[in-house]
C-alpha positions in Angstrom: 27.1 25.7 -8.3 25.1 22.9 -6.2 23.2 20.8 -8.6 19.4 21.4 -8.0 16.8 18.7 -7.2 17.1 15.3 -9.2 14.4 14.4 -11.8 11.5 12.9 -10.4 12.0 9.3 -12.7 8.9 6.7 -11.3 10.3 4.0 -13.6 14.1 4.2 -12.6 14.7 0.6 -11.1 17.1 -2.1 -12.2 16.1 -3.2 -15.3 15.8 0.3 -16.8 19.4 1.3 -15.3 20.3 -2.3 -17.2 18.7 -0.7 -20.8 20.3 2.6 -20.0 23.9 1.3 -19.3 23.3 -0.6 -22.7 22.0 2.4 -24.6 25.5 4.4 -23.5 27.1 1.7 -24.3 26.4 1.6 -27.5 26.6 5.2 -28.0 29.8 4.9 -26.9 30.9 2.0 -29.2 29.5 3.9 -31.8 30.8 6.9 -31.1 27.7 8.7 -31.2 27.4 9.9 -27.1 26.7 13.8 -27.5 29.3 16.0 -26.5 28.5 19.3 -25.2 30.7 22.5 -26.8 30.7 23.3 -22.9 32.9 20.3 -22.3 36.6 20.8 -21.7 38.7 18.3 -23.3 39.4 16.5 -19.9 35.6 16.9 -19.5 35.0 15.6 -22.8 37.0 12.4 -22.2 35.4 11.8 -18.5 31.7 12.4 -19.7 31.1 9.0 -20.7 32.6 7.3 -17.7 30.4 9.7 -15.5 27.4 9.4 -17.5 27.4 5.1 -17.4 28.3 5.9 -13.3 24.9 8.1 -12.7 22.9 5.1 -14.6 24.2 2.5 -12.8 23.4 4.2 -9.2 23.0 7.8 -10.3 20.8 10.3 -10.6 20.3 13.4 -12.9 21.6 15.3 -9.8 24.8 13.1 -9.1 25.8 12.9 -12.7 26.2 16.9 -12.5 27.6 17.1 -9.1 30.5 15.0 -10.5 30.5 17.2 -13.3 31.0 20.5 -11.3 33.4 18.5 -9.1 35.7 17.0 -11.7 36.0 21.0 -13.2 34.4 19.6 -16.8 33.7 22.6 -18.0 35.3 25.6 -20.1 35.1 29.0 -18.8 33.9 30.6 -22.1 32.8 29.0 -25.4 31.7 30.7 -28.9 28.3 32.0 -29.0 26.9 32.9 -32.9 26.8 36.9 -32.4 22.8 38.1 -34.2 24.5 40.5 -36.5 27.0 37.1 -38.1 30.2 36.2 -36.8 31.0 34.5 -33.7 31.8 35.9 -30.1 33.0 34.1 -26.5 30.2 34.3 -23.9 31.2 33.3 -20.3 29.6 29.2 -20.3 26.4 29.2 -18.1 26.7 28.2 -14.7 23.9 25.7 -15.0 25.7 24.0 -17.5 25.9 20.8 -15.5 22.7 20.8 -14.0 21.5 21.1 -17.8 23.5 18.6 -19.4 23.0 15.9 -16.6 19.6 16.5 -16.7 19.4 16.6 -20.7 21.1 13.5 -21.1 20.6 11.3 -18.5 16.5 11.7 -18.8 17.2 11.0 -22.6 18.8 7.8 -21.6 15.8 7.1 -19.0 13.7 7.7 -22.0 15.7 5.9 -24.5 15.2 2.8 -21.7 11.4 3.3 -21.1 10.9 3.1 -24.8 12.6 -0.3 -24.9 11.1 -1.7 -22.0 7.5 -0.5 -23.3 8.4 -2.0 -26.8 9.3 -5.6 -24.9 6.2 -5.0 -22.2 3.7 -3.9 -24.8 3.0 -1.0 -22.3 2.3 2.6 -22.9 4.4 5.5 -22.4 3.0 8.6 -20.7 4.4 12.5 -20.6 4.6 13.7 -17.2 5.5 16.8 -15.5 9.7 15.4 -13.6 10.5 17.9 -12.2 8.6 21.6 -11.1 9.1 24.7 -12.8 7.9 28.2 -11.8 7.5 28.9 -15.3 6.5 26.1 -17.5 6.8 26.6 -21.4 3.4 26.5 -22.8 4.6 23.5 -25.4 6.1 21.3 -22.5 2.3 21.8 -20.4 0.7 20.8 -23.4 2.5 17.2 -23.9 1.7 16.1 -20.3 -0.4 13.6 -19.7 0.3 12.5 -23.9 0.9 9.2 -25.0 4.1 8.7 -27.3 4.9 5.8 -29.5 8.2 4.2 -27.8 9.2 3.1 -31.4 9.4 6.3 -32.8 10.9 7.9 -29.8 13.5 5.7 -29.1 13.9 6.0 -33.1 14.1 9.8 -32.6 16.1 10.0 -29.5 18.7 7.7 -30.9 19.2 9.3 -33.9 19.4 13.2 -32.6 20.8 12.0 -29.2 18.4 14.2 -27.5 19.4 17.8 -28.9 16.2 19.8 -30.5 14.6 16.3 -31.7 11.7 17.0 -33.9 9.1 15.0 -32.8 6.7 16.2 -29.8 9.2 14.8 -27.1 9.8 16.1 -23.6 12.9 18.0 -24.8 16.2 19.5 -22.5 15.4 21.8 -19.5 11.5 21.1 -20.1 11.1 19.4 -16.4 9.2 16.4 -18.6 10.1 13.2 -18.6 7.6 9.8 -19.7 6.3 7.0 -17.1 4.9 2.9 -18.5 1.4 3.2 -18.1 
């Protein structure tokens, strides 16, 4: 499946590509980069090379066109069945679309927060990418201002999955700008 329109990202210019590469970097060192129960093992093993590719001159969009191209991906994967137990489902065919965009706008984020931090700047919610049905709880963080502390706290920490702070979370279309 062809990857669908990148993430708008205002503030992706060299020295937040520079913060990003550091922040996989140390996720990587640390051992702490997520990896999606969608991944095949060859996937698995690729996805960090791919990911620090797409930040250096990537986009959300190229990071999942090399994941559709490089066949990352496993055909089925357990899904938790509602009655108990477990059951394979067929993996989604937007799983690279989701994942690159998940991740590499957590990195973006993870960047933003530093280079707010450093800048004394603000961080604003915006609307990255257009939706034809926006969640109610992702409309109501735009135009929000987050601490970059406690994101980047957050984000580090849960590596983007279901963080629990009011963050632009996976698949929302948000992403943050400096103000």
């Amino acid at each position: 499946m062809e990857p669908k329109m990148a993430l708008t990202l205002y503030d992706l210019e060299p020295p937040t590509r520079d913060l990003m590469l550091e922040e996989i970097q140390h996720d990587i060192q640390s051992r702490g980069v997520y990896i999606s129960r969608y991944l095949n093992s060859e996937g698995a093993i690729a996805w960090p090379q791919l990911l620090l590719a797409a930040a250096a001159s990537g986009t959300d969009a190229t990071l999942a066109r090399a994941l559709s191209d490089g066949r990352c991906f496993r055909s089925q994967a357990e899904r938790r069945k509602p009655s108990g137990g477990v059951t394979l489902a067929a993996v989604p065919v937007t799983a690279a679309t989701t994942l690159a965009e998940s991740q590499f706008n957590m990195y973006y984020i993870r960047a933003l927060c530093r280079r707010a931090i450093s800048e004394k700047r603000n961080l604003l919610v915006y609307r990255a990418k257009s939706v034809s049905h926006p969640r109610p709880e992702s409309e109501r963080l735009v135009g929000h201002h987050l601490d970059p502390e406690n994101v980047l706290s957050t984000l580090r920490e849960t590596k983007g999955v279901e963080p629990s702070i009011g963050i632009p979370m996976p698949n929302s279309g948000l992403s943050v700008r400096l103000e």
